[in-house]
N, C-alpha and C positions, 0 to 999 in steps of 0.2 A: 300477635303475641299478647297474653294474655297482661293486667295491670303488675307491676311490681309490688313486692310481698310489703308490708307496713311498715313504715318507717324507711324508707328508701325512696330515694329519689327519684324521680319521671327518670327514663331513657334519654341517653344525651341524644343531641342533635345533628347535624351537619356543620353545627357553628366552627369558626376556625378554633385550632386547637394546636400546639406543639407538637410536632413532628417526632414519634418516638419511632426505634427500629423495632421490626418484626422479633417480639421475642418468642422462645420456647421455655417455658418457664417451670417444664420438669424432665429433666434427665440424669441419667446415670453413667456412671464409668465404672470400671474394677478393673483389676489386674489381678488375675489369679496365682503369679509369680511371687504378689507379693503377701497378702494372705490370702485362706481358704475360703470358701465361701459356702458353707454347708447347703444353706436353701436353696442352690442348685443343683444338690444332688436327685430331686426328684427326676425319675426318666421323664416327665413330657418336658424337661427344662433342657434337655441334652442338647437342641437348636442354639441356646445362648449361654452357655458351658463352656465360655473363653473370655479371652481381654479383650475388655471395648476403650480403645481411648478415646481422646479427646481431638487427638486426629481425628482418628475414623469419621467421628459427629459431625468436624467440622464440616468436610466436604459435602455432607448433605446439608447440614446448614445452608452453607451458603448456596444449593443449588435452590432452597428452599424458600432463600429470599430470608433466610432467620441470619439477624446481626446482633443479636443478645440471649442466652441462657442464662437458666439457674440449674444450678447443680444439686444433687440433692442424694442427703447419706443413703448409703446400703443397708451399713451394719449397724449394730447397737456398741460403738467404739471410736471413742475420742480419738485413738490415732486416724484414724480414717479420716475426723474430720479434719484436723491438722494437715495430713497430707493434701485433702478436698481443697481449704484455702490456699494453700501453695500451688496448688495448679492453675487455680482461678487467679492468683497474684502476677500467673509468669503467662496468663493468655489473654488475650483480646475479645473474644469469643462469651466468657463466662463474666458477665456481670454480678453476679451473687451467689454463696453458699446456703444452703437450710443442712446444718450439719447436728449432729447429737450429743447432746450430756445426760446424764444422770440423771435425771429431774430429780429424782427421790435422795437426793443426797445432802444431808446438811449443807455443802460448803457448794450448793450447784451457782448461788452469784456469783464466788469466787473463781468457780472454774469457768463461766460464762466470760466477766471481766480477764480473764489471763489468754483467751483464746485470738492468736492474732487478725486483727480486724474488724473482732467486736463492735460494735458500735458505743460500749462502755471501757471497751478495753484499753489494757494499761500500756499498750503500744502506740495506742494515740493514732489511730489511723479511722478514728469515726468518718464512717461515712464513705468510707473510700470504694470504691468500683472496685467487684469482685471480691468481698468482704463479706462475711457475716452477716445475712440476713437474716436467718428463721432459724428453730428447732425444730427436727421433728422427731418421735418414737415410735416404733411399728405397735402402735395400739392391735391391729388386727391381731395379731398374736397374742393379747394377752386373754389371757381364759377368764379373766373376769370379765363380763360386760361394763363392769361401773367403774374400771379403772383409774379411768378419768376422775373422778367423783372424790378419788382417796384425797385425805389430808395432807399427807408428804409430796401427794402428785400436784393438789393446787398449792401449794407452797413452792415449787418447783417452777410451772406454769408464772406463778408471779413475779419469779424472779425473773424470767425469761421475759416479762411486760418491762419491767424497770430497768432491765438491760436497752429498751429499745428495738427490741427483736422483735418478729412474728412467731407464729405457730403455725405446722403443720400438720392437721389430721388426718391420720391414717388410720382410717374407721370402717367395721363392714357395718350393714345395714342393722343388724338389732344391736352396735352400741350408740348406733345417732344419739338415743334418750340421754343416756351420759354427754355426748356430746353438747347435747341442749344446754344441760343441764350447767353445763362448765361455762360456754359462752356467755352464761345469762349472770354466771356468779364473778365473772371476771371481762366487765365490758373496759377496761382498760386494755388489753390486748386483743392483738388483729390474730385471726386464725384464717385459715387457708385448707379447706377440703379438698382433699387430694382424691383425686380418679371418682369424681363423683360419689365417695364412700362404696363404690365396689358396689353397683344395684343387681341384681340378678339377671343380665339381659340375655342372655343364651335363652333362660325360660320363657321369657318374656312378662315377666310379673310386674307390675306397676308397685304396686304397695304390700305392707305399709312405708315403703320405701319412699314413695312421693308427697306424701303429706308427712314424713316426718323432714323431708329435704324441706320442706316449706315453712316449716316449724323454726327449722333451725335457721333460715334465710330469713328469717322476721325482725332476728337480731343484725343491725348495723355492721357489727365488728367480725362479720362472718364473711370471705370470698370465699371461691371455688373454679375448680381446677376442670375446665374441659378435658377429659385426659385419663388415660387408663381403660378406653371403653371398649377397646376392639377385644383387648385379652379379657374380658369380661363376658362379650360375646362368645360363638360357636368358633373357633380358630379357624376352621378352614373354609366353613359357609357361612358368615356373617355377609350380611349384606347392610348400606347407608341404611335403608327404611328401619332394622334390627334397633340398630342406635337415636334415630332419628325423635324416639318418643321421651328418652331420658336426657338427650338435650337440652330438647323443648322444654321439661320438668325444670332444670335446671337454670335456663336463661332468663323463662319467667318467671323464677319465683327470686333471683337474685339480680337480675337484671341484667344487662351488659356490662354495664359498670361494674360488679363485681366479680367478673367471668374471665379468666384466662384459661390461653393455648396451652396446651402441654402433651409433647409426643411421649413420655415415657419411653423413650429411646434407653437402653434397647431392647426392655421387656418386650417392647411391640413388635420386636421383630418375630415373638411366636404367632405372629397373625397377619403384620402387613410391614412393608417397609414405612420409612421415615416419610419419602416423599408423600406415600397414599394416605399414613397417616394424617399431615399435611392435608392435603387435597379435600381429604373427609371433613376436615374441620371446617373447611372453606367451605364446603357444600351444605354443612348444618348451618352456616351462618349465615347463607347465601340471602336470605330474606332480610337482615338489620341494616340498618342503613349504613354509608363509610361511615359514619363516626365512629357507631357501635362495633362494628368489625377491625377500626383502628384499636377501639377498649379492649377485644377480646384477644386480639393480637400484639399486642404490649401495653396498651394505658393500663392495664387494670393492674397488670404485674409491676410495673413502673410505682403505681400507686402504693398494692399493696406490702410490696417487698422494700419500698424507697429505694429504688436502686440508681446509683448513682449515672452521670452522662458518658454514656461511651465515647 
């Protein structure tokens, strides 16, 4: 594996280390009983066009050897996250939310602080397991590239640092630039890149998608999220070797230490089940040593979510 990007530390070691469980440190729920859910109305999304609970997870969880989640919003809707923490409150399973506000909204600390389990919040439940770890907005959607970059959004963004929370970015590849550009103005908060910013691997392109990953991996306060890569490939002919060069991108320009598992359960189910997704991960890893595969299997989400001891 190539050196890690500047300013990061050598690759851990074998040395002994705390016992964390296998986590999966991105999935989803909905219940379309309870509301609609427009962005599955596209036909190739018709496979995963029902209710996925927290049940259902579990059971592959646990065949999977995964004894901690994070849950992670759908919509662009504060009830959702509300509900999101009340599920993670009443389950075992779900160590931490990355749920949604506003960012651009004058009063977005306030509504950060009032949300139960904040880690500023006014229920006084800092810290607690299964609580309020991150924000995140579906940047991919926004038609500006520089989203990121707006005044109201890093105003937004900071409150979400002084709340004690992370960030999750959900970015395709030409807004990484914004993305840089945000990490580098706000190194007081952790950010978290989700499904590898979405690289084009069906085509097979590297760049400018891998030097701009490496760009943004230079910055300290930046993880990333193994995760999202199958539905990003071919659906029905992906093969490991497809995936195996944006790993690599990814492992060494941020290290181990900055790298977690995430099935995106149950988007993945348009390409592979839970356990293959599983299995895959295992098999990009296959070369780091236990330690680095204990980082990318819970240390790093432990680390960077602070999630509390199950």
């Amino acid at each position: 594996m190539d050196a890690p990007a500047s300013g990061v530390d050598a690759p851990r070691t074998d040395a002994p280390r705390i016992e964390v469980p296998r986590i999966d440190a991105h999935h989803h729920v909905w219940d379309l009983g309870v509301r609609a859910h427009g962005w599955l109305d596209a036909e190739k999304l018709a496979p995963i066009r029902r209710t996925f609970t927290l049940d259902r997870l579990a059971e592959h969880a646990a065949a999977a050897g995964v004894g901690g989640t994070v849950l992670v919003q759908v919509l662009p809707d504060l009830a959702e996250t509300v509900e999101f923490l009340a599920l993670a409150a009443a389950s075992e399973l779900v160590a931490g939310v990355v749920g949604w506000v506003d960012l651009t909204a004058p009063a977005v600390a306030e509504t950060l602080a009032d949300l139960p389990g904040g880690r500023s919040g006014r229920a006084g439940q800092a810290g607690r397991p299964g609580g309020l770890v991150a924000i995140r907005h579906g940047v991919q959607a926004e038609p500006d590239p520089g989203w990121l970059t707006r005044p109201d959004v890093r105003r937004g963004l900071a409150a979400v640092a002084s709340a004690g929370l992370a960030y999750d970015l959900l970015t395709l590849p030409h807004q990484l630039p914004a993305a840089i550009e945000t990490v580098a103005a706000l190194p007081e908060l952790t950010f978290v890149l989700d499904h590898l910013s979405k690289p084009p691997i069906a085509s097979g392109e590297l760049e400018p998608w891998a030097s701009r990953i490496r760009e943004l991996a230079a910055h300290p306060n930046v993880y990333c999220k193994l995760s999202g890569m199958v539905t990003e490939a071919d659906w029905t002919s992906w093969r490991v070797a497809d995936l195996r060069p944006y790993a690599e991108t990814v492992l060494a320009a941020f290290g181990p230490e900055r790298v977690m598992f995430g099935s995106d359960w149950p988007v993945c189910l348009l390409a592979a089940d839970y356990q293959r997704v599983v299995s895959v991960a295992e098999e990009l890893c296959a070369g780091l040593s236990a330690g680095e595969r204990a980082d990318v299997f819970g240390g790093t989400a432990c680390r960077a979510y602070r999630l509390g001891n199950r």
